[in-house]
Steps between C-alpha positions, in 0.01 A plus 500: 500500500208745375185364386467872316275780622330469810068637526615844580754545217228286292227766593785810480564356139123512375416829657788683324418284109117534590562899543815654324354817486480515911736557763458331874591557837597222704201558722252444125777152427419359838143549443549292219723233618295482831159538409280518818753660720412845666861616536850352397669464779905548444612106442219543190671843386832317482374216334315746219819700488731198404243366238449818357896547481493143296208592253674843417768387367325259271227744390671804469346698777665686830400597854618844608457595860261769553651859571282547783536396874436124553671444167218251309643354209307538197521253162481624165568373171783662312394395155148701538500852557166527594618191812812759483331793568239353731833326745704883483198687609336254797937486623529893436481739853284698364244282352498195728204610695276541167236303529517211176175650286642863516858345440338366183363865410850600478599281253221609253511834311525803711160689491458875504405629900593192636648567842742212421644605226868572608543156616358358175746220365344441157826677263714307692297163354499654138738430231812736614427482834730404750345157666435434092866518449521283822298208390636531170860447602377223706338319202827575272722355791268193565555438129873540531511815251754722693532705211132582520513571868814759449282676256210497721735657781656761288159604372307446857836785624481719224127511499533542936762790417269739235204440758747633796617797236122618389389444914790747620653661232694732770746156540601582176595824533199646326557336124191299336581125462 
């Protein structure tokens, strides 16, 4: 019989209410659940992974593996897209090696000269944008309005499909969208 969540789910729990605008690696939960401990060995990683799985579900959050090698899974929230953004870019290939404060830079309006600027995710974020759609659909489908999310999708694809059109007008045999 369960006496309900255990310290790590417990400490899981809080770090994901106390911060829905974050995302975590496993390494960052342990830190958490195990304060004091240098490094989390593997029994501790398992441990944070099945917690984590538990709290998820409840709070409307996910853990996506990492696309790089060594496959980290990060935690996001799917009902924030600034959470949302933060989870896609720290699981991304190309991103995952960003250190956090410049990860944060590309989040924020994209500045003229800045030598980051094609990886800049702030449209995305924006009203339109695709992770807004995402989190949007999420919130509509947490709130059981399937009607709402179906909108959301057919406006998220037809919004996906002029951005495609204007970005290589060539795929459309040359005609102005």
């Amino acid at each position: 019989m369960s006496r309900g969540p255990g310290r790590v789910e417990q400490a899981i729990e809080a770090a994901f209410t106390g911060s829905p605008e974050d995302a975590f690696s496993v390494a960052e939960l342990g830190a958490l659940a195990y304060p004091g401990l240098n490094r989390v060995e593997k029994r501790r990683r398992v441990a944070i992974l099945r917690a984590a799985d538990k709290v998820v579900r409840r709070l409307w959050w996910t853990g996506r593996t990492s696309e790089r090698p060594g496959g980290a899974v990060i935690y996001f929230n799917l009902l924030n897209v600034r959470s949302y953004a933060l989870g896609h870019m720290r699981r991304g290939l190309v991103n995952a090696s960003v250190p956090m404060d410049q990860l944060l830079k590309l989040m924020e309006p994209p500045q003229f000269g800045d030598p980051w600027r094609s990886r800049n995710q702030w449209d995305q974020m924006q009203p339109g944008g695709a992770w807004w759609f995402h989190v949007e659909m999420n919130k509509a489908q947490k709130a059981g309005d399937l009607a709402e999310v179906e909108r959301l999708r057919a406006e998220l694809h037809a919004s996906e499909n002029q951005r495609l059109a204007a970005k290589y007008p060539e795929a459309n045999g040359g005609h102005d969208v």
